[in-house]
Jmol script that loads the backbone (N, CA, C; Angstrom):
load data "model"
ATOM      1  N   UNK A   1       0.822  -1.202   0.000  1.00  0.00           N
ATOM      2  CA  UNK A   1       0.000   0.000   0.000  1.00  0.00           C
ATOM      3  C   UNK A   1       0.860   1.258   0.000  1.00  0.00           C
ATOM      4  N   UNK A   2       1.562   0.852   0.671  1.00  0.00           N
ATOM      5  CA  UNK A   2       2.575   2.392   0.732  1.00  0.00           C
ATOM      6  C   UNK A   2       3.248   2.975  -0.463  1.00  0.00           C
ATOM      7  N   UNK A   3       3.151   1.408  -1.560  1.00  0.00           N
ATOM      8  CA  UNK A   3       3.970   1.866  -2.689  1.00  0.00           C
ATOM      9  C   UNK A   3       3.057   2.715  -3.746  1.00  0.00           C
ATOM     10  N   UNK A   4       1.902   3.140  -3.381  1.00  0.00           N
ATOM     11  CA  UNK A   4       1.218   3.724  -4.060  1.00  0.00           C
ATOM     12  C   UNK A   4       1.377   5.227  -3.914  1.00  0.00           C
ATOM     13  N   UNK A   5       2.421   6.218  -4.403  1.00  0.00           N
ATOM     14  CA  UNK A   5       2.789   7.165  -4.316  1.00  0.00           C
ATOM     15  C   UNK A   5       2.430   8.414  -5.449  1.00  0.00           C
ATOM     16  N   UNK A   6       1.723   7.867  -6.084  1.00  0.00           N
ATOM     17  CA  UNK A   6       1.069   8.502  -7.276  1.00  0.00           C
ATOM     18  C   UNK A   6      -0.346   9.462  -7.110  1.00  0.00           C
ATOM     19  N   UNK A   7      -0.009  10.319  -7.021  1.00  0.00           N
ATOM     20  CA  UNK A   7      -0.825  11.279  -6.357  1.00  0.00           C
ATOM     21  C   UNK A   7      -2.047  11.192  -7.374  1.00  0.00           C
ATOM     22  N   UNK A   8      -1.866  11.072  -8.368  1.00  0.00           N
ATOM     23  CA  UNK A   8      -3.138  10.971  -9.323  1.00  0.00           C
ATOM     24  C   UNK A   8      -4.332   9.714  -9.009  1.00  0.00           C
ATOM     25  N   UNK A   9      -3.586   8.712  -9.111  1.00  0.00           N
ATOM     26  CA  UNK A   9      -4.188   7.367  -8.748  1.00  0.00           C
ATOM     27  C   UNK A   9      -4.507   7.015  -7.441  1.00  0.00           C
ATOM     28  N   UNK A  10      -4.011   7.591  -6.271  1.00  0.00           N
ATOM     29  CA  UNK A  10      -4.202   7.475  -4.995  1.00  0.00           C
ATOM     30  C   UNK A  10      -5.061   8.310  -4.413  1.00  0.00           C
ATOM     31  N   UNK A  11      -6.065   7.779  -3.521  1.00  0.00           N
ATOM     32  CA  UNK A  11      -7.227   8.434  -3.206  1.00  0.00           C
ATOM     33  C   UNK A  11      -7.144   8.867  -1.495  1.00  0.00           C
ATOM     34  N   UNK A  12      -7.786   9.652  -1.318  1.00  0.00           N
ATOM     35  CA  UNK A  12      -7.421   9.910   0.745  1.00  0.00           C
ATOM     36  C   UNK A  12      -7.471   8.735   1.403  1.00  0.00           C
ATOM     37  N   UNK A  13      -7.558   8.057   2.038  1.00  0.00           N
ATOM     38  CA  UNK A  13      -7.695   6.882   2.620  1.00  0.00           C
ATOM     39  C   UNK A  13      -9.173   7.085   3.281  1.00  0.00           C
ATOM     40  N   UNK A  14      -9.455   7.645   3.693  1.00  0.00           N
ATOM     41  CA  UNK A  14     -11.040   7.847   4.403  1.00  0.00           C
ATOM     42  C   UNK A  14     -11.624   7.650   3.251  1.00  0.00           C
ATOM     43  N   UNK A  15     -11.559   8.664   2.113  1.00  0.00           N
ATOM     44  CA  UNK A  15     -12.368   8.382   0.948  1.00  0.00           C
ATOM     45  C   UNK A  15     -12.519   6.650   0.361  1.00  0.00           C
ATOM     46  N   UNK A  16     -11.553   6.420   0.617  1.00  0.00           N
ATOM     47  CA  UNK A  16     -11.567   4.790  -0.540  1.00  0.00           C
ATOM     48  C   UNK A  16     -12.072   4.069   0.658  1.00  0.00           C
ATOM     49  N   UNK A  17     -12.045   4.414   2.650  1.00  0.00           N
ATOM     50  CA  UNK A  17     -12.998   3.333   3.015  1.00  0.00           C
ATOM     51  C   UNK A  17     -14.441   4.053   2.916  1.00  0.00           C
ATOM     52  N   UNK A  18     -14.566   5.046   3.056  1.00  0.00           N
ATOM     53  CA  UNK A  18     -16.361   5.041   2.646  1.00  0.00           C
ATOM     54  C   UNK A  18     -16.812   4.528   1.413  1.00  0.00           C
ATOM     55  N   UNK A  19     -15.684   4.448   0.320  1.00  0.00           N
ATOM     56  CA  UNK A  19     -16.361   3.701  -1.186  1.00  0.00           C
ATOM     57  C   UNK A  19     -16.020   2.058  -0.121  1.00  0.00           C
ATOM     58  N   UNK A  20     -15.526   1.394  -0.511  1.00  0.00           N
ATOM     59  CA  UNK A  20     -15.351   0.487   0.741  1.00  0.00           C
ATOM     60  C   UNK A  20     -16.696  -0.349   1.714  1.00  0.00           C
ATOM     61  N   UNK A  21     -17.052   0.902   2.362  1.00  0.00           N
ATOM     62  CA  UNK A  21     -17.754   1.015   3.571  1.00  0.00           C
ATOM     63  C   UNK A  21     -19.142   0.729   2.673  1.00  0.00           C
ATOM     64  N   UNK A  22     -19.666   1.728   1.599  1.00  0.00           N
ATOM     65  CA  UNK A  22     -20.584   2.028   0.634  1.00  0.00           C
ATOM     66  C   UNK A  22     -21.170   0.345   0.276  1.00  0.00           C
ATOM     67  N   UNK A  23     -19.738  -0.013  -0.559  1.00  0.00           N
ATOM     68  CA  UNK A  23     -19.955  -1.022  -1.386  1.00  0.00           C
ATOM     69  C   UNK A  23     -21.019  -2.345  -0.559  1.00  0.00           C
ATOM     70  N   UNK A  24     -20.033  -2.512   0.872  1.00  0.00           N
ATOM     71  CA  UNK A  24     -19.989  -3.626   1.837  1.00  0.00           C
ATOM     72  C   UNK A  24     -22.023  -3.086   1.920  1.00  0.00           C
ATOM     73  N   UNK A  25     -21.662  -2.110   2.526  1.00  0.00           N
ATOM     74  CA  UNK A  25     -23.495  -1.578   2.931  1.00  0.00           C
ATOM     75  C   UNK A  25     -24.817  -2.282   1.951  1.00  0.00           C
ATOM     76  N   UNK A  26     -24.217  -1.621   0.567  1.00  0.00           N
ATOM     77  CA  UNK A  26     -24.844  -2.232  -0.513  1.00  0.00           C
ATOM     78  C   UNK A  26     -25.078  -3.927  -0.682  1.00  0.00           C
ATOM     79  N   UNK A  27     -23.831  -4.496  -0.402  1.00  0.00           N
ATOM     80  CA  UNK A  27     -24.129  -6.284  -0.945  1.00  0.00           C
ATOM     81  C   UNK A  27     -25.066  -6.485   0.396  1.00  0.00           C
ATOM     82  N   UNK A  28     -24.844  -5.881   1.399  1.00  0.00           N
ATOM     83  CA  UNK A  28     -25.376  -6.362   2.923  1.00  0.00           C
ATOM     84  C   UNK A  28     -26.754  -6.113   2.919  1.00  0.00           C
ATOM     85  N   UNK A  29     -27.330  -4.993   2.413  1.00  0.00           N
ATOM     86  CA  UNK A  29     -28.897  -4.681   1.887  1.00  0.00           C
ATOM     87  C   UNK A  29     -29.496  -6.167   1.196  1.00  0.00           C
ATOM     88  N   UNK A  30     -28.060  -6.452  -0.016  1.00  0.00           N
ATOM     89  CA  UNK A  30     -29.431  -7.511  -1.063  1.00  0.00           C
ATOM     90  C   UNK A  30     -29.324  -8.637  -0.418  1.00  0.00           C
ATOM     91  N   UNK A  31     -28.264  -9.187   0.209  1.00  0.00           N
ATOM     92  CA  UNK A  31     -28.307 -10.461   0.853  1.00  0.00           C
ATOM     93  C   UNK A  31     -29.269 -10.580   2.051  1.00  0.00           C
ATOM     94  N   UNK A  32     -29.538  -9.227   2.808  1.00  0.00           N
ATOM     95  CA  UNK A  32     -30.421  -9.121   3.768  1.00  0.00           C
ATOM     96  C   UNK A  32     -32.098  -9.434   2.692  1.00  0.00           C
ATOM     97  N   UNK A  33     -32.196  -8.463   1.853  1.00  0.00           N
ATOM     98  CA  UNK A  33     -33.642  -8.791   0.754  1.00  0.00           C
ATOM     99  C   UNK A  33     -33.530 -10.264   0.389  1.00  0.00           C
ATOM    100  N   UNK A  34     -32.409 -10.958  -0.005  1.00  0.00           N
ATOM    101  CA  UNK A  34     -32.750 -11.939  -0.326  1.00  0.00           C
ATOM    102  C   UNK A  34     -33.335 -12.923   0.797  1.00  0.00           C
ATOM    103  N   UNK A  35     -32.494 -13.215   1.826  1.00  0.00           N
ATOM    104  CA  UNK A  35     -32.577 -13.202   3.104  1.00  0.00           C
ATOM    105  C   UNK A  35     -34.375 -13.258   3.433  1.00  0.00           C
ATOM    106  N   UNK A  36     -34.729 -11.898   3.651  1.00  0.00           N
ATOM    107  CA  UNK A  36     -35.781 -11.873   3.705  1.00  0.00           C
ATOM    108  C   UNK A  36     -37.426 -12.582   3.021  1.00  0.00           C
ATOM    109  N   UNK A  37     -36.607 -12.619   1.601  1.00  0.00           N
ATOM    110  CA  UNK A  37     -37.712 -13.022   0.261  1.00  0.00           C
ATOM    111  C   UNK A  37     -37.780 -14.271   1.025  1.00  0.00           C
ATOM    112  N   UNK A  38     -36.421 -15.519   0.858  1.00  0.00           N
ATOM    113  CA  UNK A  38     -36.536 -16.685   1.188  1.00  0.00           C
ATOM    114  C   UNK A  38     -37.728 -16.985   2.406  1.00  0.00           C
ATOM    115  N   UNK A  39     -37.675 -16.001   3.420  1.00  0.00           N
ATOM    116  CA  UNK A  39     -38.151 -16.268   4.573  1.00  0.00           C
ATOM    117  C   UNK A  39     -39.602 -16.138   3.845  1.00  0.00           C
ATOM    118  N   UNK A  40     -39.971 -15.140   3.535  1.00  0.00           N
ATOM    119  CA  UNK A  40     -41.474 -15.165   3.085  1.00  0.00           C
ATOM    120  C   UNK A  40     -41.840 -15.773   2.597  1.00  0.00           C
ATOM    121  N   UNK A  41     -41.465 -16.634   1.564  1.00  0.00           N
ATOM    122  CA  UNK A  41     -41.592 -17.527   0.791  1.00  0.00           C
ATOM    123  C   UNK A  41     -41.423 -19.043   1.359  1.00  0.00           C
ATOM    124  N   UNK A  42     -40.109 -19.193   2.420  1.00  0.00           N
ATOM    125  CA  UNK A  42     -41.119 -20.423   3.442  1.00  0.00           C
ATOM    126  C   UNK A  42     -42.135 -20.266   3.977  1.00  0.00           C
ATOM    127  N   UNK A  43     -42.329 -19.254   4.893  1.00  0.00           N
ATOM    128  CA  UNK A  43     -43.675 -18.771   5.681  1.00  0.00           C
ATOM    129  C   UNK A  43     -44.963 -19.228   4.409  1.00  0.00           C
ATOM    130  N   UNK A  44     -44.963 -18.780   3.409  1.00  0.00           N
ATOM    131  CA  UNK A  44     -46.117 -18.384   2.198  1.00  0.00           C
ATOM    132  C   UNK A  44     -46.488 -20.051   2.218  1.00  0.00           C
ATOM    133  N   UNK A  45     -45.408 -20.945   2.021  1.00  0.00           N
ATOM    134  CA  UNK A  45     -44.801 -22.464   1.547  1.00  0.00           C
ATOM    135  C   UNK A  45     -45.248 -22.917   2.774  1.00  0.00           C
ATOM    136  N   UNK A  46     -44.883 -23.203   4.054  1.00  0.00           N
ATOM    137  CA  UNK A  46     -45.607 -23.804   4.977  1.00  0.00           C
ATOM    138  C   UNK A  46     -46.892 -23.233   5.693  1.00  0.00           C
ATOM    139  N   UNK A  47     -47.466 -22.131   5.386  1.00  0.00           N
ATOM    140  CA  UNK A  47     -48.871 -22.179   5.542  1.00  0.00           C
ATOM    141  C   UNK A  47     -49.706 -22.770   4.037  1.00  0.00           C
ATOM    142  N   UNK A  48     -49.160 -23.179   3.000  1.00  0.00           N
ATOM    143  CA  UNK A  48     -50.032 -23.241   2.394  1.00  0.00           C
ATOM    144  C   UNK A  48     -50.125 -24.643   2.410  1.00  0.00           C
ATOM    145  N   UNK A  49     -48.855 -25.603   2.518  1.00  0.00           N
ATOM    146  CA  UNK A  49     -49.790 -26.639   2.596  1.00  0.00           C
ATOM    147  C   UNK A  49     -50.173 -27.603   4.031  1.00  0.00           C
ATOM    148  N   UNK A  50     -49.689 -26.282   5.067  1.00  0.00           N
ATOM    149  CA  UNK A  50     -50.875 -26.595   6.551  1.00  0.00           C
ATOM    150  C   UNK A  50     -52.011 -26.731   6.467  1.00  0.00           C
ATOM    151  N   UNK A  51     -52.192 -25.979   5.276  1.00  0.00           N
ATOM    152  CA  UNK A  51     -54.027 -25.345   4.852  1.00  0.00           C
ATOM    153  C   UNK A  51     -54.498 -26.683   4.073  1.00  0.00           C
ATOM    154  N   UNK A  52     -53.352 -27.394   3.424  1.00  0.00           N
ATOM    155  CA  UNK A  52     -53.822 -28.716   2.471  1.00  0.00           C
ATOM    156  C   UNK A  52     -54.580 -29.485   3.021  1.00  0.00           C
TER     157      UNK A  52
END
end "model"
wireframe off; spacefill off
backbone 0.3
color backbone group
């Protein structure tokens, strides 16, 4: 990391962990939605054929 001395290409360090921070936030949202779907979709799946 240190060898990155190129002022053009090198970003603040706070900046590249909030892109970082951003990204992680983002996958953690859809895996949480997916997460979630699955669950509804057992719930939906074992009441329906309780009801059978």
């Amino acid at each position: 990391m240190l060898e990155m001395r190129n002022p053009q290409a090198h970003l603040p360090t706070s900046q590249s962990l909030l892109f970082v921070q951003k990204i992680f936030a983002d996958v953690n949202k859809e895996i949480e939605a997916a997460a979630n779907t699955e669950k509804k979709a057992e719930k939906a799946g074992y009441g329906y054929s309780k009801r059978m």
